[in-house]
C-alpha positions as CSV (number, residue, x, y, z in Angstrom):
1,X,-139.8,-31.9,126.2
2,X,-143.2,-32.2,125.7
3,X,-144.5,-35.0,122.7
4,X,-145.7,-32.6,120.7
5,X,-142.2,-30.7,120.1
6,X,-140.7,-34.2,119.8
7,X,-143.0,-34.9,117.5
8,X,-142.3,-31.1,115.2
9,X,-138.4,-32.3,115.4
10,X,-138.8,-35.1,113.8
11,X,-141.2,-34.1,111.0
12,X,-138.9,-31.6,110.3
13,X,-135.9,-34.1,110.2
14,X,-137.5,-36.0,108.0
15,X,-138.4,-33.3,105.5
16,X,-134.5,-32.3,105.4
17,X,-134.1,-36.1,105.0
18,X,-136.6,-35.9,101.9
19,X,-135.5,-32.7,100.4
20,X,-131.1,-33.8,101.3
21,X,-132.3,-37.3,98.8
22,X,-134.3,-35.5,96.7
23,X,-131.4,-32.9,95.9
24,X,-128.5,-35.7,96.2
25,X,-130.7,-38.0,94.1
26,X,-128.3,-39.2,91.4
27,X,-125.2,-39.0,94.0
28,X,-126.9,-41.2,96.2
29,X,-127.8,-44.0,93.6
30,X,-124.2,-43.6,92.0
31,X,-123.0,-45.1,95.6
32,X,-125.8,-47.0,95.8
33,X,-125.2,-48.9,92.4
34,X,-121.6,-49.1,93.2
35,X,-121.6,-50.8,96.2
36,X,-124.1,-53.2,94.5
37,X,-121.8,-53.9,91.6
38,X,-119.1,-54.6,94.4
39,X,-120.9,-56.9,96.2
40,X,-122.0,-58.9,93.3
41,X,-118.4,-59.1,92.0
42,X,-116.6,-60.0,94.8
43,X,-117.8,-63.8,94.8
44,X,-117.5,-63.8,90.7
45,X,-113.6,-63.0,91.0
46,X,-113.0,-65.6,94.2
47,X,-114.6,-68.6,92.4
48,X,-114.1,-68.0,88.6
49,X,-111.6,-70.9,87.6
50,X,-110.1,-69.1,84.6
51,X,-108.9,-65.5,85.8
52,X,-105.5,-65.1,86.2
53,X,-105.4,-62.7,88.9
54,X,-102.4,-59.9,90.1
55,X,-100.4,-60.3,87.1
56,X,-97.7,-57.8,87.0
57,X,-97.6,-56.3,83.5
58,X,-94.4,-54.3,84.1
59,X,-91.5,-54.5,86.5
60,X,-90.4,-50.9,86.6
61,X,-94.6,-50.3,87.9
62,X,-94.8,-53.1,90.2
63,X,-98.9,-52.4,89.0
64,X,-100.9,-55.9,88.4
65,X,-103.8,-56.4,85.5
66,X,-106.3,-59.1,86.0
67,X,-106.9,-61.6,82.6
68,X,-110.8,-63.3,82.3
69,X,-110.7,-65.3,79.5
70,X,-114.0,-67.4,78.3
71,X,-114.1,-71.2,79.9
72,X,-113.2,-72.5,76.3
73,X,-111.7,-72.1,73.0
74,X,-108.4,-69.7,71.8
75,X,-108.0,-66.5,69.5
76,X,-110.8,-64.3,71.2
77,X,-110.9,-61.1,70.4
78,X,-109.2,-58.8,73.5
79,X,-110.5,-55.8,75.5
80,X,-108.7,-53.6,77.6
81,X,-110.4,-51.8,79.9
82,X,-109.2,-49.1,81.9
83,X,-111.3,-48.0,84.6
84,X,-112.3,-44.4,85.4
85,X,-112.5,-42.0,89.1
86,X,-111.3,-39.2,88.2
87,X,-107.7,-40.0,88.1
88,X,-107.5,-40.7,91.7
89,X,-110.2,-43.3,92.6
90,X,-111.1,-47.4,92.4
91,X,-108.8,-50.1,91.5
92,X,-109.5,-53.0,88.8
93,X,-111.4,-55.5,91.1
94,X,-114.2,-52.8,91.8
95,X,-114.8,-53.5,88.0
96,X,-114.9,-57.5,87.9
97,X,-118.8,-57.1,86.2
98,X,-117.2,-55.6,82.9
99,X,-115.0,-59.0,82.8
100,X,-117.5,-61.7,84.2
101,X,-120.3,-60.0,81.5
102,X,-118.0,-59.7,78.4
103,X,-116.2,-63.5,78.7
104,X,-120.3,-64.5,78.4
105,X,-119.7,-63.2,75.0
106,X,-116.2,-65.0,73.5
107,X,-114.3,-61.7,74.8
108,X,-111.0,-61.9,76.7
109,X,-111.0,-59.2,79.2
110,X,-107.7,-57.6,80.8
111,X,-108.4,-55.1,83.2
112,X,-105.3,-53.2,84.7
113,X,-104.8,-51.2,87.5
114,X,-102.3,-47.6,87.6
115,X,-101.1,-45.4,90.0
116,X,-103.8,-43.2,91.0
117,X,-103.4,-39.4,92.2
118,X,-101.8,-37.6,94.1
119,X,-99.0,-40.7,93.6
120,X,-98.8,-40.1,90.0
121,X,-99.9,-37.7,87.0
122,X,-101.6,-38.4,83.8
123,X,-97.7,-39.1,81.8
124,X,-97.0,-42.1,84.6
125,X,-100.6,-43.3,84.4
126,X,-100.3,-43.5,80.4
127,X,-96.9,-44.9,80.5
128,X,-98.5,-47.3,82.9
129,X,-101.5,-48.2,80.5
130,X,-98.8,-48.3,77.2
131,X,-96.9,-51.1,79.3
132,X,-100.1,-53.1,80.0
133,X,-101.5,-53.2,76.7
134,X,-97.8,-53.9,75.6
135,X,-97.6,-56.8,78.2
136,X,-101.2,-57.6,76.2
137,X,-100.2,-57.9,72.9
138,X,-97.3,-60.1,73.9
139,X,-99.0,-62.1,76.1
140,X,-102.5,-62.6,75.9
141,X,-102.4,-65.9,73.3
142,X,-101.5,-67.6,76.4
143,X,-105.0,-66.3,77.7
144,X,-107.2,-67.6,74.8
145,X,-106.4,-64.2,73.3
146,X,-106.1,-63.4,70.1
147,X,-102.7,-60.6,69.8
148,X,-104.4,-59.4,66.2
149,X,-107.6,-58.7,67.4
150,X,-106.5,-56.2,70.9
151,X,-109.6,-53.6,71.5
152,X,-108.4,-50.7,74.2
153,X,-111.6,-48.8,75.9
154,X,-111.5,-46.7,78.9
155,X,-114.4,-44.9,81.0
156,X,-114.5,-41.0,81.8
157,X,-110.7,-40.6,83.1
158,X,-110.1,-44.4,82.0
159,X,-111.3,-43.0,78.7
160,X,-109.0,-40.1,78.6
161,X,-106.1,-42.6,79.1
162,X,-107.0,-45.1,76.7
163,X,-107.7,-42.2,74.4
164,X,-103.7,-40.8,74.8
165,X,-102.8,-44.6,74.0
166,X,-105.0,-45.1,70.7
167,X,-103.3,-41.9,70.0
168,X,-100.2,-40.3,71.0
169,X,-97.9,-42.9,69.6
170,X,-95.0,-42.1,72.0
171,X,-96.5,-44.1,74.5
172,X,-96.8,-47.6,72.7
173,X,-93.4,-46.7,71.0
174,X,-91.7,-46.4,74.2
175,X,-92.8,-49.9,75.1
176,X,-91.4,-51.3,71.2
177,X,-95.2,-51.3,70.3
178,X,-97.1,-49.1,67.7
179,X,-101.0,-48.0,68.5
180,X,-101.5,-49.4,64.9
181,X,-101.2,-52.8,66.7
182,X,-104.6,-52.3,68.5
183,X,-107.4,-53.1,66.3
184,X,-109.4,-50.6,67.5
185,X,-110.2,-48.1,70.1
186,X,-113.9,-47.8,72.6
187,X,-114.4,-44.3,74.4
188,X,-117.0,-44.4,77.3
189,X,-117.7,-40.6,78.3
190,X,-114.1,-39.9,77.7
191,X,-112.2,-36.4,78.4
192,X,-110.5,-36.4,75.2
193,X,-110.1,-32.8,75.6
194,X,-108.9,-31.2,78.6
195,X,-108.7,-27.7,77.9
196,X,-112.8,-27.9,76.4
197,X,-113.5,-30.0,80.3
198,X,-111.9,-27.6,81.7
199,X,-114.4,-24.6,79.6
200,X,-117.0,-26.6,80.8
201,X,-116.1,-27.1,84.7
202,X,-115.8,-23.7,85.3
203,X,-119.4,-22.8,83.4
204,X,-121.2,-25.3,86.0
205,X,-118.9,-23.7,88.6
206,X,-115.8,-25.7,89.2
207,X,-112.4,-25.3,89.3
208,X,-111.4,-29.0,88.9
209,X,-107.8,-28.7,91.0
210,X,-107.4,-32.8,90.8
211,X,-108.0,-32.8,87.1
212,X,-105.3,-29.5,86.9
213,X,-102.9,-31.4,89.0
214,X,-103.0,-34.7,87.3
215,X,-102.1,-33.1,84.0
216,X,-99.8,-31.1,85.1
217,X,-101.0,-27.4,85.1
218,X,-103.3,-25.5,82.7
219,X,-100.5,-24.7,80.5
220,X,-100.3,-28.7,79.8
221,X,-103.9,-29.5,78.7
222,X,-103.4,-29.7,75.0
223,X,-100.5,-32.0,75.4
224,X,-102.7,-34.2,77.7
225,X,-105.6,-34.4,75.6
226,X,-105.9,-37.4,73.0
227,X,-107.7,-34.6,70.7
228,X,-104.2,-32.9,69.9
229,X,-103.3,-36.4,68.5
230,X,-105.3,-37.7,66.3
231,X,-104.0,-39.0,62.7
232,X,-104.7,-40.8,60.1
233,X,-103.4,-43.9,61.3
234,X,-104.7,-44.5,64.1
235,X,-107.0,-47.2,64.9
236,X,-110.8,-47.4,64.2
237,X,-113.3,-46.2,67.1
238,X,-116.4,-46.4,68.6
239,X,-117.5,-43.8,70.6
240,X,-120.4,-44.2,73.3
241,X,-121.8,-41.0,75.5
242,X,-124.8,-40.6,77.2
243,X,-126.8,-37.0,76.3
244,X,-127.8,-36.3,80.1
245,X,-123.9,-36.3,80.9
246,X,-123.5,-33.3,83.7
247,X,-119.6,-34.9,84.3
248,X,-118.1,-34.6,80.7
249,X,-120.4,-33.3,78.1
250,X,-121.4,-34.9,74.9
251,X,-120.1,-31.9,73.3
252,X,-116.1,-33.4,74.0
253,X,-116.9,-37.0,72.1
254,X,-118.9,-35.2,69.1
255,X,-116.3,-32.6,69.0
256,X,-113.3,-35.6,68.9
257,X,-115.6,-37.4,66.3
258,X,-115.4,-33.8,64.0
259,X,-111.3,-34.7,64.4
260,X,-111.6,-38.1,63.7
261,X,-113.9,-37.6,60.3
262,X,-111.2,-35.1,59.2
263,X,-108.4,-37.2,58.9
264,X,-110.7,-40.1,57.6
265,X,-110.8,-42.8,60.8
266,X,-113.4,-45.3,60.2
267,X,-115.8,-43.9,63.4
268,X,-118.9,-44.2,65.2
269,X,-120.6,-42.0,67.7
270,X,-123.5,-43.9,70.0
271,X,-125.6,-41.6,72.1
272,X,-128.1,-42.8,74.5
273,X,-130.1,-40.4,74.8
274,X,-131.9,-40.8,78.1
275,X,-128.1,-42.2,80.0
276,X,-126.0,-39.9,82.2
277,X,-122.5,-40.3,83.0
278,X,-122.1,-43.5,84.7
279,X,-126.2,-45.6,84.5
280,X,-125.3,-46.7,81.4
281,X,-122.1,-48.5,83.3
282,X,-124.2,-50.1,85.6
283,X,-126.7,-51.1,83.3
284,X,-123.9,-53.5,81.8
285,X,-123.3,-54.6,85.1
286,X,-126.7,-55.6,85.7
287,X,-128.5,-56.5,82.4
288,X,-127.3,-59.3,80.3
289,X,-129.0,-57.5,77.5
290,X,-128.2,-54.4,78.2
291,X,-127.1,-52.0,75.1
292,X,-123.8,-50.9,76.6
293,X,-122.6,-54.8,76.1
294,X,-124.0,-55.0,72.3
295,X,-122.1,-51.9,71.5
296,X,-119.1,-53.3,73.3
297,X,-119.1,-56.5,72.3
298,X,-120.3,-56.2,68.5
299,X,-117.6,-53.8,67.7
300,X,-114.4,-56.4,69.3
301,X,-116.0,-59.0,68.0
302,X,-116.3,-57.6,64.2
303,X,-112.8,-56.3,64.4
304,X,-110.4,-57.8,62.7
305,X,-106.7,-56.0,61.5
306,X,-104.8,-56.3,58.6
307,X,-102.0,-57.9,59.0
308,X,-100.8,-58.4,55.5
């Protein structure tokens, strides 16, 4: 083969190499901020002296949760975070950055891992989460916690779950607890409601069979989605969504806000208007300044519940 075929080959494998990162841009830096975010976390949660690491938050789950509490003081406010992937992807430690950045700011962090799909649906995965902020509020003063002051937030699917618990009070109640223990509730890019995902899967061309499985069918999505539960009880939230979201659309948190106005919950809807689905994430993980950690942080930090 003569030099100047070799040479056509691999101008032209470079062009599909171009035009295959040009058309995968924002796949490709998802992956390529995530292994970043790994790699910077890994050393964090060998070294850091006060994370108690692996503890199991339920016997009947055999699931651990990993506590970073701030190098001094007691009575911090608390945040749960539960992670997002779609229901069936990560595990807590991929997530160390959202505890090493928030105990910078007086904030215990619990971070709790459930049983992903195909191993379980959404109701195991809730029950899950109800039994680790349960294990929370009766535990986390031993942390530096404070068991008045417990803020639950969740990303994407992590949202949806957190969502069912700030919610659906059967799943706190099961556990002896009441979602009017938490003090208040964070949604990042949550799918509050399944059936309007699913409306909007199918208009970009989806069919979304892990999200269907998870919940249980089609017939199921009302019961699944934290939007068919929302009451006048529940706790105050903060809702966060970026308006260049092509995963869950910013239609699903202004449309929960609408539900949450109606019944009179003290609310908040924070759009960042040049932030997709996940950058803002990352931007926490990377930016001591970022905005994502104000919004997080000023909101558990300035709540406070009645206790009487």
């Amino acid at each position: 083969m003569n030099r100047r075929i070799i040479s056509s080959i691999g101008a032209l494998l470079l062009v599909l190499v171009g035009v295959f990162a040009f058309v995968n841009r924002g796949e490709i830096a998802f992956y390529w901020n995530l292994f970043q975010v790994d790699r910077a976390g890994k050393q964090f949660y060998a070294d850091y002296p006060h994370l108690a690491r692996d503890v199991q938050y339920s016997p009947e789950f055999g699931m651990g949760l990993d506590v970073y509490s701030p190098a001094e003081g007691e009575n911090h406010p608390v945040l749960i975070f539960i992670h997002g992937g779609g229901w069936d992807k990560y595990d807590r430690k991929l997530f160390t950055p959202v505890g090493q950045k928030l105990i910078e700011r007086g904030i215990v962090v619990v971070i709790p891992d459930y049983t992903l799909y195909p191993d379980a649906g959404y109701e195991q995965m809730a029950q899950e989460m109800a039994a680790a902020t349960a294990w929370t509020l009766e535990n986390i003063a031993q942390y530096g916690g404070d068991p008045s002051r417990v803020v639950i937030t969740g990303h994407s699917a992590g949202g949806h779950l957190a969502g069912l618990i700030a919610t659906d009070e059967v799943w706190l109640n099961f556990e002896g607890h009441t979602n009017q223990e938490l003090c208040g509730f964070i949604g990042l890019s949550g799918v509050y409601d399944i059936p309007a995902q699913m409306i909007f899967e199918r208009s970009t061309g989806g069919t979304a069979p892990v999200m269907t499985a998870v919940m249980g069918g089609e017939a199921n999505f009302p019961a699944a989605s934290p939007s068919s539960y929302v009451f006048p009880g529940m706790p105050q939230t903060r809702l966060i969504h970026g308006a260049m979201d092509t995963t869950v659309p910013l239609s699903i948190s202004q449309d929960f806000q609408e539900k949450l106005e109606a019944v009179g919950i003290l609310n908040e809807l924070i759009v960042y208007p040049d932030k997709g689905h996940t950058d803002f994430l990352f931007d926490g993980f990377s930016d001591p300044d970022a905005p994502i950690l104000n919004d997080i942080s000023d909101f558990v930090q300035g709540c406070f519940l009645d206790v009487g």
